[in-house]
N, C-alpha and C positions, 0 to 999 in steps of 0.2 A: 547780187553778190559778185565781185570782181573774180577773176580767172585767178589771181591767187588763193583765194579768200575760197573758191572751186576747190581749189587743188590741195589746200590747206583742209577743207574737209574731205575730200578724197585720202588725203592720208593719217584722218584719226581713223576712219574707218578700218585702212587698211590694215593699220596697229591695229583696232576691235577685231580684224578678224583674223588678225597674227595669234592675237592673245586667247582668243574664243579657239583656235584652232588646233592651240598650244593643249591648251585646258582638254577637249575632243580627243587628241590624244592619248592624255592621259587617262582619263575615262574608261578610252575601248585596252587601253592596256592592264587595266583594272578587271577588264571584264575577263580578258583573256588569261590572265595568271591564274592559272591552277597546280602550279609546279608543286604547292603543299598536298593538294590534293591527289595528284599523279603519284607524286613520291607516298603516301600514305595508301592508296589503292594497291601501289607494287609492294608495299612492305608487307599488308596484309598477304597479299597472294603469297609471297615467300613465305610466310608464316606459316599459313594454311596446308604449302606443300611439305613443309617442315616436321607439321605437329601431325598429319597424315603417317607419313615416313615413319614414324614414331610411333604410332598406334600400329600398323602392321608389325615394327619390330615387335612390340610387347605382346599381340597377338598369337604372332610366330612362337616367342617364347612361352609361353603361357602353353601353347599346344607341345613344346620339346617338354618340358614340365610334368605337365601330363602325360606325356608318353613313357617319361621316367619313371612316374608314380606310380602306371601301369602295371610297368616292367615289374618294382621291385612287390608290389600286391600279387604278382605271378607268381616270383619267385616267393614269397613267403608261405604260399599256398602251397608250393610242394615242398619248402622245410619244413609246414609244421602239419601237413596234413598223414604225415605218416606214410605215404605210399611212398618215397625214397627213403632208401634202406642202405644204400652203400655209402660207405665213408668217404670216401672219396668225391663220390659226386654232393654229398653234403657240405663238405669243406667250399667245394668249389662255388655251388650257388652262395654260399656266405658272403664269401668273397668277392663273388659278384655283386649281392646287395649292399657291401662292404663299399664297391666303386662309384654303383649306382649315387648309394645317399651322399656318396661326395658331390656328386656331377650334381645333383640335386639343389647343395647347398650353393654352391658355383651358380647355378641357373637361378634360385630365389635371390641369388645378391645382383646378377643381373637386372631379373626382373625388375627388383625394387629400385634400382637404376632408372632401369626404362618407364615404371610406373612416375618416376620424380621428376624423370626430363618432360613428359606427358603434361604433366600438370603444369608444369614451369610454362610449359608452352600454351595449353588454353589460356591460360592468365596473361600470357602477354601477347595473343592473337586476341582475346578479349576484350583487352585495353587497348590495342588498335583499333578493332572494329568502334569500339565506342569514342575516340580520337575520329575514325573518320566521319561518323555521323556526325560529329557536331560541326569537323572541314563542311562537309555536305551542306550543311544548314549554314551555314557563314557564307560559304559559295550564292548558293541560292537568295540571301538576303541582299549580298552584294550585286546579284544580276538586276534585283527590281530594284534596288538604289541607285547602281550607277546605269542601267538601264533607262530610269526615268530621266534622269541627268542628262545623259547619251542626246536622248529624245529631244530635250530642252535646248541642245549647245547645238543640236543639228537644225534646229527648229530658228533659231536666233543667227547661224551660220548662212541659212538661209535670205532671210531677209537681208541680213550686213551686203552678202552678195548682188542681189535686187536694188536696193539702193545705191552699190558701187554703180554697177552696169549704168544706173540710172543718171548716175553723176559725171561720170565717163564720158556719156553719150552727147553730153550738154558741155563738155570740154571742150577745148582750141585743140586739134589734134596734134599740132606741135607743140606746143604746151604739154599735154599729154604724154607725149614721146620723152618728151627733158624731164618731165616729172617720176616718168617710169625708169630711167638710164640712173638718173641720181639715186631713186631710192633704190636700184641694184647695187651700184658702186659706193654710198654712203652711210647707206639705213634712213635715213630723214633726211628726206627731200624738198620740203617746205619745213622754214625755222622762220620767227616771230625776229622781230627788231623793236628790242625796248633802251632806251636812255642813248640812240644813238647808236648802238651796237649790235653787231649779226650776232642771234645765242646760239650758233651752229659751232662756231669757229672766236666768239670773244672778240673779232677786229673790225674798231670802228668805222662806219659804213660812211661814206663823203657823203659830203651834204647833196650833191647835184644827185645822186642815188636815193637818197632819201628822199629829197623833194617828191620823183619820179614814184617812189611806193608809195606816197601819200596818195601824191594824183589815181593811183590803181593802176601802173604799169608793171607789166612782169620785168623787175628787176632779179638778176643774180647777182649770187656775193662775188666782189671780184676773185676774194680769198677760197675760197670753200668750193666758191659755185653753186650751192643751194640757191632755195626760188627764197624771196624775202616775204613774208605775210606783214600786214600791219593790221592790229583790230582796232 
């Protein structure tokens, strides 16, 4: 193989492992996106602390309720038990039960408030939870998908690298250097000459240049400066 013809496979490689590298990438960025799943973990939690909040309130009330109910079960007991006898003090507990059953009705529309936000809320903590078990399982499917992948492009990364080194090593080392400068400053460092023409740059390559690639000398484009391959 001539030092072009070298250097010319030295940089499909390098492309394979631009492109293999490219791919690896995106892979482990696949692996690491869980932002569905962070975002659906945090919504639950807020849920959870939400629909909490909300069962102690209805608890709380449900206990004022009953404290109510209490009261006015008290109070019925000494209007109707006969042992209060003065008027006045009869009026007055009326009246009290009078206030009581209002606060009462007040706290059952409450309640049933608080019982309606409760339920609103297990329903839509519920339907989270089940939203994130299936994230979970999509997550997990994805790890041993692109995990095997992962494995494969690392696996193939590998070797491309092995082979470069190998190829490298069996290089002109100034060859090498001009091969490495170009494909910094050009992206493709070795380009093909077909009908006469460098296909880095389109302009026609003199014949005394061409001769010289035939023969297997490392020519550059005068133009371009690219290395010239001929197959």
């Amino acid at each position: 193989m001539s030092l072009a013809g070298q250097l010319y496979r030295l940089q499909q490689i390098d492309l394979e492992l631009q492109k293999k590298q490219q791919e690896l990438n995106e892979v482990e960025n696949q692996l690491s996106d869980n932002k569905a799943l962070v975002a659906a973990e945090s919504k639950l939690v807020s849920q959870n602390e939400q629909l909490r909040d909300a069962r102690r309130k209805q608890k709380s009330s449900e206990w004022e309720l009953e404290d109510l109910l209490g009261k006015v079960k008290q109070i019925n007991s000494k209007l109707y038990s006969g042992t209060t006898k003065d008027a006045k003090e009869l009026v007055n507990l009326e009246k009290e039960v009078k206030s009581l059953k209002s606060q009462i009705r007040t706290k059952e529309d409450a309640l049933l408030g608080l019982m309606s936000q409760v339920e609103e809320l297990e329903v839509k903590a519920k339907t989270t939870a089940e939203e994130l078990e299936q994230l979970k399982r999509e997550w997990q499917q994805r790890q041993e998908t692109f995990g095997q992948k992962k494995s494969e492009l690392e696996t193939v990364l590998a070797k491309l690298r092995r082979d470069r080194d190998g190829l490298a090593q069996q290089s002109d080392r100034e060859a090498l250097n001009t091969y490495e400068r170009l494909r910094l400053t050009r992206g493709q460092a070795v380009v093909k000459v077909e009908k006469g023409r460098c296909l880095g740059c389109h302009v026609t390559v003199p014949t005394s240049q061409w001769q010289k690639v035939k023969a297997g000398d490392l020519i550059q484009c005068n133009n371009c400066n690219r290395i010239f391959y001929l197959e």
